[in-house]
py3Dmol code that shows the C-alpha trace and the ligand (Angstrom):
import py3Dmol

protein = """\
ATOM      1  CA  UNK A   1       0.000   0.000   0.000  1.00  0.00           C
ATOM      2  CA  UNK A   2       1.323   3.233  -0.873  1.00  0.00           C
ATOM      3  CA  UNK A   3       1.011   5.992   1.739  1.00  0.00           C
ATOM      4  CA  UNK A   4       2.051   8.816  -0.107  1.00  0.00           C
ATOM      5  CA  UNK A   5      -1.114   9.442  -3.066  1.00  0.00           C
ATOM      6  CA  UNK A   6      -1.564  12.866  -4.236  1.00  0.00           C
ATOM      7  CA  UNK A   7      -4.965  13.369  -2.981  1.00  0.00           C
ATOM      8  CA  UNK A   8      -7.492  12.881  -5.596  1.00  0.00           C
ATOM      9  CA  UNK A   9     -11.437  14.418  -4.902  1.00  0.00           C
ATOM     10  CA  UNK A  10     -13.064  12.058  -7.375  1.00  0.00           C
ATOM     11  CA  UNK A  11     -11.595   9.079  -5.496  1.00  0.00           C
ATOM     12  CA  UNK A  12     -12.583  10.371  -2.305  1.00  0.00           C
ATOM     13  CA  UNK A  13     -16.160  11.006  -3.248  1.00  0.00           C
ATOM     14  CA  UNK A  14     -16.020   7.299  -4.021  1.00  0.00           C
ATOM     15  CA  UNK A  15     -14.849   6.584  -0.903  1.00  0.00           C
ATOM     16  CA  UNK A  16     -17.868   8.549   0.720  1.00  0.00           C
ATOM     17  CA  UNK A  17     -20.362   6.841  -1.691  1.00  0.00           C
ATOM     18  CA  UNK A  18     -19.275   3.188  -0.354  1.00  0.00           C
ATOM     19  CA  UNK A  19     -20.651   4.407   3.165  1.00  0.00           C
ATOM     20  CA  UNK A  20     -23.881   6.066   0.945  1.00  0.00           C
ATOM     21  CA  UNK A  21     -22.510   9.457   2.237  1.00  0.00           C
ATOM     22  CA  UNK A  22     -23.356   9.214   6.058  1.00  0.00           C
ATOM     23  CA  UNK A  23     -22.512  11.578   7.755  1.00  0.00           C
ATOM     24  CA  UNK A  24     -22.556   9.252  11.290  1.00  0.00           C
ATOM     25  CA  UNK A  25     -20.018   7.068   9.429  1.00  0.00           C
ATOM     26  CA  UNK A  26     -17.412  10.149   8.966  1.00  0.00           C
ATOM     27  CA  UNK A  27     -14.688   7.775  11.084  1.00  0.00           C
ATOM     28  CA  UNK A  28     -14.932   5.397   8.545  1.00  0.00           C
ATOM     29  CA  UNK A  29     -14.998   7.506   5.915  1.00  0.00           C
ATOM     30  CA  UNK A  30     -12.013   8.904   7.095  1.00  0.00           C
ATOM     31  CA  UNK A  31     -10.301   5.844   7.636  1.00  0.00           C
ATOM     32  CA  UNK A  32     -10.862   5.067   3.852  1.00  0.00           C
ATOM     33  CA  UNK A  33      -9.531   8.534   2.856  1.00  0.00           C
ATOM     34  CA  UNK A  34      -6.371   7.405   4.899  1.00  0.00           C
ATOM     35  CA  UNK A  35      -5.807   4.414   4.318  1.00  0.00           C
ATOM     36  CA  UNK A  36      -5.983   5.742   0.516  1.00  0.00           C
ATOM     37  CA  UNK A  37      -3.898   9.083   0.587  1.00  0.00           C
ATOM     38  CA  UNK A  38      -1.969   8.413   3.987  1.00  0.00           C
ATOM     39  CA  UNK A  39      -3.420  11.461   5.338  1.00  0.00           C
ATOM     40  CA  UNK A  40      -6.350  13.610   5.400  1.00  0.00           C
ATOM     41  CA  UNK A  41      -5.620  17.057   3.645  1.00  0.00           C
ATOM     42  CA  UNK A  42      -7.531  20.326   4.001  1.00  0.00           C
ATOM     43  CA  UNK A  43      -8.732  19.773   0.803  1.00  0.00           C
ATOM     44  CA  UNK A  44     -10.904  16.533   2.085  1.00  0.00           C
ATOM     45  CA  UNK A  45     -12.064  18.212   5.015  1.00  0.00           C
ATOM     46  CA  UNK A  46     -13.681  20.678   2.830  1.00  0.00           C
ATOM     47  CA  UNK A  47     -14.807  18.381   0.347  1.00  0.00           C
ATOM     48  CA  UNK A  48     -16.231  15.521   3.218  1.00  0.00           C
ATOM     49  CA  UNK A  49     -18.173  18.439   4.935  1.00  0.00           C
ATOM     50  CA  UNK A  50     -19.674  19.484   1.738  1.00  0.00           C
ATOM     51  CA  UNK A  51     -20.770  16.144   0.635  1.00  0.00           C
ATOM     52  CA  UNK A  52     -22.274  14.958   4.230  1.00  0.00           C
ATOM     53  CA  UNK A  53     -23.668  18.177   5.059  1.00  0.00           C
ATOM     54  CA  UNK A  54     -21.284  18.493   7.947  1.00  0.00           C
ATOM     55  CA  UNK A  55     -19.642  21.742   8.845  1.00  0.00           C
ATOM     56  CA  UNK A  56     -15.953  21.772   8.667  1.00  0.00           C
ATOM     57  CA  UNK A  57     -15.646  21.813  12.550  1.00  0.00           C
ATOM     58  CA  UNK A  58     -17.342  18.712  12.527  1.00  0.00           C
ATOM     59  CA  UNK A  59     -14.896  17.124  10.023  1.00  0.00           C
ATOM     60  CA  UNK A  60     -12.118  19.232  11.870  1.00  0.00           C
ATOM     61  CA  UNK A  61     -13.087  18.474  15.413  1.00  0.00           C
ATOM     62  CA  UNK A  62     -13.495  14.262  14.614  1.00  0.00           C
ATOM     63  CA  UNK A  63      -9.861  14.647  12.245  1.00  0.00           C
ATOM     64  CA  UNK A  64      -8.096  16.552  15.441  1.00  0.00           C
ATOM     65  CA  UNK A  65      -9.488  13.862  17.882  1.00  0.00           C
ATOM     66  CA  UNK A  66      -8.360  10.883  16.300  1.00  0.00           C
ATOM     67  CA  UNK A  67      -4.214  10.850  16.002  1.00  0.00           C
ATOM     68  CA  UNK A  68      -4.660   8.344  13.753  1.00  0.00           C
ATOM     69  CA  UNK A  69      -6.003  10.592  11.266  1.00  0.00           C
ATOM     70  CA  UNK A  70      -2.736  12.365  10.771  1.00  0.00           C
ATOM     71  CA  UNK A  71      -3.404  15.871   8.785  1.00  0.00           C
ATOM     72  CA  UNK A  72       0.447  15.929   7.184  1.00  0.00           C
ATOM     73  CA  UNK A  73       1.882  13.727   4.491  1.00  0.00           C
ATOM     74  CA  UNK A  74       3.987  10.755   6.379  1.00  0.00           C
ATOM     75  CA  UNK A  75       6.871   9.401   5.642  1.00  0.00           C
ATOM     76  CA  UNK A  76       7.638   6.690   3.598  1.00  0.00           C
ATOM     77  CA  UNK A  77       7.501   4.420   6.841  1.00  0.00           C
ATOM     78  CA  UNK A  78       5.414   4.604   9.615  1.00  0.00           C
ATOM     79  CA  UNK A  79       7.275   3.714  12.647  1.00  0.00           C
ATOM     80  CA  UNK A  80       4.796   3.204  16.436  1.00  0.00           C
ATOM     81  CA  UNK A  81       6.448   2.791  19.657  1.00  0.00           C
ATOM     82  CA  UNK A  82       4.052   0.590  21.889  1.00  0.00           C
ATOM     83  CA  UNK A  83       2.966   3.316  24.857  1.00  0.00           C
ATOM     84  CA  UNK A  84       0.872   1.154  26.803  1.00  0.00           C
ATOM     85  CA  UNK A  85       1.972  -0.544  30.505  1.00  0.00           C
ATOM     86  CA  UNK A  86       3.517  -3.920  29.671  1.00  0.00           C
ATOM     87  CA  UNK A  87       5.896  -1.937  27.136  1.00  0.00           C
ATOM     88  CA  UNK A  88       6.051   1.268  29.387  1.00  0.00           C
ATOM     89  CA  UNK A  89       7.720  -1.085  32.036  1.00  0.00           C
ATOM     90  CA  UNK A  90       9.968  -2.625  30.130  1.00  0.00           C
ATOM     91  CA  UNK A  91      11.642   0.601  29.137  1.00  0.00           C
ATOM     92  CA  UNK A  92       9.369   2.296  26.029  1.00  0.00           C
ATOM     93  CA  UNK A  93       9.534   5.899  27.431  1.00  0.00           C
ATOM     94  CA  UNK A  94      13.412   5.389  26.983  1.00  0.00           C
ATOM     95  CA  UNK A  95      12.970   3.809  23.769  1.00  0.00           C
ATOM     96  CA  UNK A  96      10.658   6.775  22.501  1.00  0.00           C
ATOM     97  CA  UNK A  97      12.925   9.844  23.442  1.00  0.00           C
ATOM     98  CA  UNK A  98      15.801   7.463  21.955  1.00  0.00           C
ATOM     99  CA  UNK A  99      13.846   7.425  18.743  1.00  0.00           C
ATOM    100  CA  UNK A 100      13.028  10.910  18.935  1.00  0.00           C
ATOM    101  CA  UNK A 101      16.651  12.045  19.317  1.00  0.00           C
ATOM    102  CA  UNK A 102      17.758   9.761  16.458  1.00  0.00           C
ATOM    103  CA  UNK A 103      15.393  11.191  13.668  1.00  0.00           C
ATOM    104  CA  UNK A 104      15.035  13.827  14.806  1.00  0.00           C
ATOM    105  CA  UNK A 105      11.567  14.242  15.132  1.00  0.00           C
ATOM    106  CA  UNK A 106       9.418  14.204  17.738  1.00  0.00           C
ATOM    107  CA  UNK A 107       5.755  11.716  18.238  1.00  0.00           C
ATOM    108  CA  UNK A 108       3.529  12.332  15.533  1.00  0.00           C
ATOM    109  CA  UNK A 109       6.344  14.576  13.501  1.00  0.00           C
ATOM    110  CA  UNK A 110       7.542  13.165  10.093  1.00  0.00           C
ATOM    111  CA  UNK A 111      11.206  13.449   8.156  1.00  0.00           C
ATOM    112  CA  UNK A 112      11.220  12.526   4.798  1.00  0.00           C
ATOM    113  CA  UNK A 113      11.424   8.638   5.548  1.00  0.00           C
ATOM    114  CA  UNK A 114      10.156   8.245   8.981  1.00  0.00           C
ATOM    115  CA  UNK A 115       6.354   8.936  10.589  1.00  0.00           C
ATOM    116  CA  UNK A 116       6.768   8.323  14.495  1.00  0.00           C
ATOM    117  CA  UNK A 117       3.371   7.608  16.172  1.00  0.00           C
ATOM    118  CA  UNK A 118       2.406   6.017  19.652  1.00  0.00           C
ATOM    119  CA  UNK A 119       0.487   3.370  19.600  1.00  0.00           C
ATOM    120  CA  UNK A 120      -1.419   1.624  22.569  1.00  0.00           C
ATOM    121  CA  UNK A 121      -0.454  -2.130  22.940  1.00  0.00           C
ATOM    122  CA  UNK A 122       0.433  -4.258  19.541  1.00  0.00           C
ATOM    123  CA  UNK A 123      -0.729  -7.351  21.489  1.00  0.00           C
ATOM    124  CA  UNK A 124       2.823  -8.334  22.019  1.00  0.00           C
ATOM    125  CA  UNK A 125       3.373  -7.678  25.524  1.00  0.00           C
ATOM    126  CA  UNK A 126       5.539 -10.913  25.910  1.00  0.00           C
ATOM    127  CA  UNK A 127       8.327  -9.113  24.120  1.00  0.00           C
ATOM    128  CA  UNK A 128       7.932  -5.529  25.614  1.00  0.00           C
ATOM    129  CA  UNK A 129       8.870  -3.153  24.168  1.00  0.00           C
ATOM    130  CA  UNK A 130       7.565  -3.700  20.907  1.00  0.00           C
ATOM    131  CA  UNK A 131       7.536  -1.365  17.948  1.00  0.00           C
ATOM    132  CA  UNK A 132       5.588  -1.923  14.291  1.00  0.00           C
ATOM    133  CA  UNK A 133       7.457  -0.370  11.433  1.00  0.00           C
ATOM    134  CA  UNK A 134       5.008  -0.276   8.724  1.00  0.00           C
ATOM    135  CA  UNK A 135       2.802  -3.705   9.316  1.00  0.00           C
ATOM    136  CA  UNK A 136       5.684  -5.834  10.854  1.00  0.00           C
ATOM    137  CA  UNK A 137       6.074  -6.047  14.767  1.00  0.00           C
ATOM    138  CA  UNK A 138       9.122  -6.246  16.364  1.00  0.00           C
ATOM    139  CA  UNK A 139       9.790  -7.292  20.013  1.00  0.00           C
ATOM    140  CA  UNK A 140      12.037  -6.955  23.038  1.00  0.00           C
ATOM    141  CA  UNK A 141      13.798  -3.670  21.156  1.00  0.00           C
ATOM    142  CA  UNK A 142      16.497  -1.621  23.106  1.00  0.00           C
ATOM    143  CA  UNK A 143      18.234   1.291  21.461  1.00  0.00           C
ATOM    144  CA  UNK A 144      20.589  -0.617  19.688  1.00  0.00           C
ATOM    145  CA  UNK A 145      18.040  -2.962  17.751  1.00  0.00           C
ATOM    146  CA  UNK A 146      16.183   0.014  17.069  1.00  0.00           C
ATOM    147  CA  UNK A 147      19.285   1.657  15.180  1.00  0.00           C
ATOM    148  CA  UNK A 148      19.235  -1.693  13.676  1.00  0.00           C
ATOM    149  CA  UNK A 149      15.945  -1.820  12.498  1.00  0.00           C
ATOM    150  CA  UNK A 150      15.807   2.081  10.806  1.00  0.00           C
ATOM    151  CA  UNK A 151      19.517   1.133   9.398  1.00  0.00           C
ATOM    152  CA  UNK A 152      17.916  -1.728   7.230  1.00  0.00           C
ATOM    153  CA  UNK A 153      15.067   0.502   6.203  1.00  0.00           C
ATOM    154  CA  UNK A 154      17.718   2.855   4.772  1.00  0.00           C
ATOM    155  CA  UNK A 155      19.295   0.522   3.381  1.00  0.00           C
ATOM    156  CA  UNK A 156      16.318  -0.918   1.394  1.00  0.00           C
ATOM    157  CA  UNK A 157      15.136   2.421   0.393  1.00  0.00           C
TER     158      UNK A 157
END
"""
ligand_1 = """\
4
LIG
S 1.759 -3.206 26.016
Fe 3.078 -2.999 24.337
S 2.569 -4.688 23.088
Fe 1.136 -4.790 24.697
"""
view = py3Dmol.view(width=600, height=400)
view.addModel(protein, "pdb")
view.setStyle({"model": 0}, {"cartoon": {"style": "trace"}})
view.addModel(ligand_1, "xyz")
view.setStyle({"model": 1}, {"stick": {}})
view.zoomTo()
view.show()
C-alpha cells in the first residue's frame, strides 16, 4: 500500500459513496480517505463536509481527535512505539525519546522517511517493548536494535 497518493477528490467522493454518504459514518470515511492518501488534507475536510452536510468543525473536530487521522503527508515508513503498561515497564519511554533524538523528530512529527506515532499495545506484551514499522512487529527492542531496524530501512530504500 502506498502511503504517499496525491490526494485525488473524485476518489474520495467514491470513498464517501461506499458508506452512501453518512454523515454518522465520517470515522470510517475517514479511515478510507487514509488508508488511501496516507493522510487527510484540508482539501478533504472541505470536500467531506460538503458532501455529508457536515460543517468543517465537525470534520475538523473528529480529524483533530483521532491521532490516527494524521493531517500531514507521512513518511515513507510509519514507525509506532508501543505506549501502553507492559511496554512502558519494560523501558518504552526510553525507547521513545531514543527514537526521537535519532530522527530527529518528535511523536507524531515526520522526516522525509520516517512517521513516528504512539500506539497503545500491539498485542505483544511478551516481548515488551515492541515497535511496528510499517505492518511488521518487532519485540524486546532496546536502542541498539532500534538503530538496527531504521539502518535496514535505509538501506532498502
Ligand atoms: S503493552 Fe506494548 S505490546 Fe502490549
Amino acid at each position: 500500500m502506498s502511503v504517499t497518493n496525491g490526494y485525488d477528490a473524485e476518489v474520495a467522493s467514491k470513498i464517501v459513496a461506499r458508506f452512501d454518504a453518512k454523515p454518522e459514518l465520517l470515522i470510517q470515511i475517514l479511515r478510507g480517505v487514509v488508508e488511501r492518501f496516507g493522510y487527510v488534507p484540508e482539501a478533504a475536510v472541505r470536500q467531506l463536509a460538503d458532501e455529508l452536510n457536515l460543517s468543517r468543525a465537525d470534520v475538523h473536530g473528529v480529524v483533530s481527535y483521532y491521532h490516527d487521522f494524521r493531517t500531514e503527508p507521512p513518511g515513507k515508513h510509519i514507525v509506532k512505539i508501543c505506549q501502553a503498561e507492559a511496554c512502558q515497564a519494560m523501558g518504552s519511554r526510553e525507547l521513545t525519546a531514543h527514537a526521537e533524538d535519532a530522527l530527529g523528530i518528535r511523536m507524531h512529527g515526520s522526516n522525509d522517511d520516517i512517521t513516528l506515532e504512539p500506539v497503545y499495545c500491539l498485542g505483544n506484551c511478551a516481548c515488551s517493548p515492541a515497535i511496528m514499522i510499517d505492518e511488521r512487529t518487532h519485540g524486546r527492542v532496546n536502542s541498539q536494535r532500534f538503530d538496527e531496524l531504521i539502518g535496514g530501512l535505509e538501506a532498502d530504500d
